[in-house]
C-alpha positions in Angstrom: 11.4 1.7 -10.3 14.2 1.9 -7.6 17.1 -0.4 -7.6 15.8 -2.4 -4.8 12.5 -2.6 -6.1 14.2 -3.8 -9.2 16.4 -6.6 -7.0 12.8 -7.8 -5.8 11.1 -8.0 -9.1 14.3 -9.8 -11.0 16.0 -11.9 -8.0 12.1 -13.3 -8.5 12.5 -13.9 -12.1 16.5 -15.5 -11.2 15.1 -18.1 -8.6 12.4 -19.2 -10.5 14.0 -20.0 -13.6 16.8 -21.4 -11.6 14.3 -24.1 -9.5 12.6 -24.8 -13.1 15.9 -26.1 -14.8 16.5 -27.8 -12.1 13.0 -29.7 -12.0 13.3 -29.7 -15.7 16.3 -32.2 -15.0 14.7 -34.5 -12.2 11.5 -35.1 -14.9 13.7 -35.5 -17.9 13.9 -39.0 -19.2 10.5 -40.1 -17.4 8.5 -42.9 -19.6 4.7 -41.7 -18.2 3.5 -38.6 -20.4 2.5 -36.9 -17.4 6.2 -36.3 -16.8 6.6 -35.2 -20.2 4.3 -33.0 -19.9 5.4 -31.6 -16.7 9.0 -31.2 -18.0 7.5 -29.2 -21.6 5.7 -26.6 -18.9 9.3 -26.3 -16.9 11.0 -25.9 -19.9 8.6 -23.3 -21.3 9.2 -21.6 -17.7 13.2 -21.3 -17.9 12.2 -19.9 -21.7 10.1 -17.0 -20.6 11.6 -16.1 -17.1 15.7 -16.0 -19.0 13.6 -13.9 -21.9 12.6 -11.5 -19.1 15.9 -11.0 -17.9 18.0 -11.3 -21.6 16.0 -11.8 -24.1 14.9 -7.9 -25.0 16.8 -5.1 -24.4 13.6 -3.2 -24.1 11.9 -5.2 -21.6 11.3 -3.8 -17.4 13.1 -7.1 -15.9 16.3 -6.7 -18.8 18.9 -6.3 -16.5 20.9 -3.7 -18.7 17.5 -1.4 -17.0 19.7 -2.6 -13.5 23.2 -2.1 -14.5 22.9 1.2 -16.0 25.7 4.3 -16.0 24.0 5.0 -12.5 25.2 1.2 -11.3 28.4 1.9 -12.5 28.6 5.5 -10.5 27.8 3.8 -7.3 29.4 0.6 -7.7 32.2 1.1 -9.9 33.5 0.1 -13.5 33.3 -3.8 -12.5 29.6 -3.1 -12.5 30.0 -1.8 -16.8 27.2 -3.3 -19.1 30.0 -4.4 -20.8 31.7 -6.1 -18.1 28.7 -7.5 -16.5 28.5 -8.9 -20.5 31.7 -10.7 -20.3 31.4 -12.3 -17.0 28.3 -13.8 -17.9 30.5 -15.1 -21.3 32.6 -16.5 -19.1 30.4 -18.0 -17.1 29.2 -19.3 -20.3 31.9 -20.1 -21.3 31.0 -18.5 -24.8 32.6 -15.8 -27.1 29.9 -13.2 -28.2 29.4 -15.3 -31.6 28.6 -18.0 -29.5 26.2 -16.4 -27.3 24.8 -14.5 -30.2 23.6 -17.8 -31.4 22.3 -19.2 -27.9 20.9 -16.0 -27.4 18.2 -16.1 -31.2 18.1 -20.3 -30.0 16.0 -18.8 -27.1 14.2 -15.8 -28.5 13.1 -18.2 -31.5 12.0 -20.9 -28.6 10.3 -18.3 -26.8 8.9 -16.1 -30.2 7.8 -19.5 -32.3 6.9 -21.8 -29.8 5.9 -20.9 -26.1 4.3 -17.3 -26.8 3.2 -17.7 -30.3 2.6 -21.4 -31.7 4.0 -20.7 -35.1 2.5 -23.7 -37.5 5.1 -25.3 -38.8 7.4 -24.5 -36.5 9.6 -27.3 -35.2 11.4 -26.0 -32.4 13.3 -28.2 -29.4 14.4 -26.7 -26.3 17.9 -24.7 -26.0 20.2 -25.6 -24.3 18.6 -24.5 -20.9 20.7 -25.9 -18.6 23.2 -22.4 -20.3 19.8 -20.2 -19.0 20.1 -21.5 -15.6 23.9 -21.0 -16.0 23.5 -17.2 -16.9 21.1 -16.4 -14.1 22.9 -18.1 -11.4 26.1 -15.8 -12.9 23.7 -13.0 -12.5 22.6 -13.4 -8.9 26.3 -13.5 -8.3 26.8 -10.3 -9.8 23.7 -9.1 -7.8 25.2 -9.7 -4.7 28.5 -8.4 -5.0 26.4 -5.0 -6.4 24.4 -5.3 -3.2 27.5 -5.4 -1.0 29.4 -2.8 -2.6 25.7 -0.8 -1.9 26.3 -1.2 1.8 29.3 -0.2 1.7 29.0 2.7 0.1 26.1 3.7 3.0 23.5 4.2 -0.1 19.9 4.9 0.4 17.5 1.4 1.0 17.6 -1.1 2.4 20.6 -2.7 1.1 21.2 -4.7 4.2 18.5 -6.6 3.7 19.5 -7.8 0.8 23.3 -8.2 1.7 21.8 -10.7 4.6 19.6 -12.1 1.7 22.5 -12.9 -0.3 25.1 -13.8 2.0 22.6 -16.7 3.4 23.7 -20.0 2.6 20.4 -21.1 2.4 20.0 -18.8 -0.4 23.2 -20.0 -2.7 22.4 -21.4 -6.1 23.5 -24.7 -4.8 21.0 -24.0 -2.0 18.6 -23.8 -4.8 19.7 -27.5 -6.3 19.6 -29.1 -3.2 15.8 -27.6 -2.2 14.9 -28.8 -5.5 16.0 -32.6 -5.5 14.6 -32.5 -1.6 11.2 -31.2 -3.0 11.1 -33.6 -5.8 11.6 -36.2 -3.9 9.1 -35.8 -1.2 6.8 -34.0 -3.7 6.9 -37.5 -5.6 6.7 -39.6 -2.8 4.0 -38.1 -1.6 1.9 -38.3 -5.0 2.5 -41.9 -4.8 0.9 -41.9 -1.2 -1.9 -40.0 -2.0 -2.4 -42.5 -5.3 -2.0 -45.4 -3.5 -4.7 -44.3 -0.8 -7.2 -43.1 -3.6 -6.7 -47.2 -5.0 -7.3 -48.5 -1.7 
């Protein structure tokens, strides 16, 4: 796969995962288990889509696949696996014991009880709030790739997603505020529809 087919396919995964935490948060603490069932399939969601992106090393959507020794060619050494690894630390605000124990908190949610159903298993939710966290570092790092691609007059349409990017409208607080926005209409508007159903 290209590079930008490979922005496509895992700036998909980022926003997705991003919007679920999000929604994760506006259902959290609701009383009706509708809600709670609602925020278990969001949950499940930000599980699976940071898995995607750094759970395996083997998987298509892992972005060490992105930032390879060919990213750091084109892009330069800020573009390193191992310096990609210690922004996302920082971002983290985590040493690599520290993320080494968020990261199996994750792959055991994912493994034992979202892919598999483990009997027996009694797993809670990491601390998603760090997923979202680590992806919206990673579209960050995506974009200044993407840039440094434009400038270095690279093949593709790298413009594209330079615009893409640079768009306000596409900022992960862009992403936070679409969310509360959608909730809140989404919500009003179920209580609409119910209300006309009653009548």
């Amino acid at each position: 796969m290209d590079r930008i087919e490979y922005i496509k396919w895992l700036e998909n995964v980022l926003y997705r995962l991003i919007s679920s935490e999000h929604y994760f948060k506006l259902v959290s603490g609701q009383q009706k288990q509708s809600w709670s069932i609602i925020q278990n399939s969001l949950g499940e969601s930000v599980c699976i889509f940071w898995s995607h992106v750094f759970g395996n090393y083997k998987d298509d959507l892992h972005y060490s696949k992105f930032f390879d020794e060919d990213a750091e060619k084109i892009a330069g050494t800020n573009f390193s696996q191992n310096k990609i690894k210690a922004r996302l630390l920082k971002a983290l605000k985590m040493n690599n014991s520290d993320y080494d124990k968020f990261w199996k908190e994750v792959k055991s949610c994912r493994d034992q009880f979202i892919a598999h159903k483990e009997i027996g298993s009694n797993n809670i939710f990491p601390s998603i709030n760090l997923c979202r966290t680590q992806a919206e570092a990673m579209r960050l790092i995506m974009a200044e790739f993407v840039k440094k691609a434009l400038e270095q007059n690279l093949n593709g349409n790298w413009d594209i997603w330079n615009r893409y990017y640079q768009a306000t409208e596409n900022s992960n607080r862009s992403i936070e505020v679409k969310c509360k926005r959608g909730f809140k209409d989404g919500v009003l508007l179920m209580s609409d529809e119910i209300k006309q159903q009653k009548n």
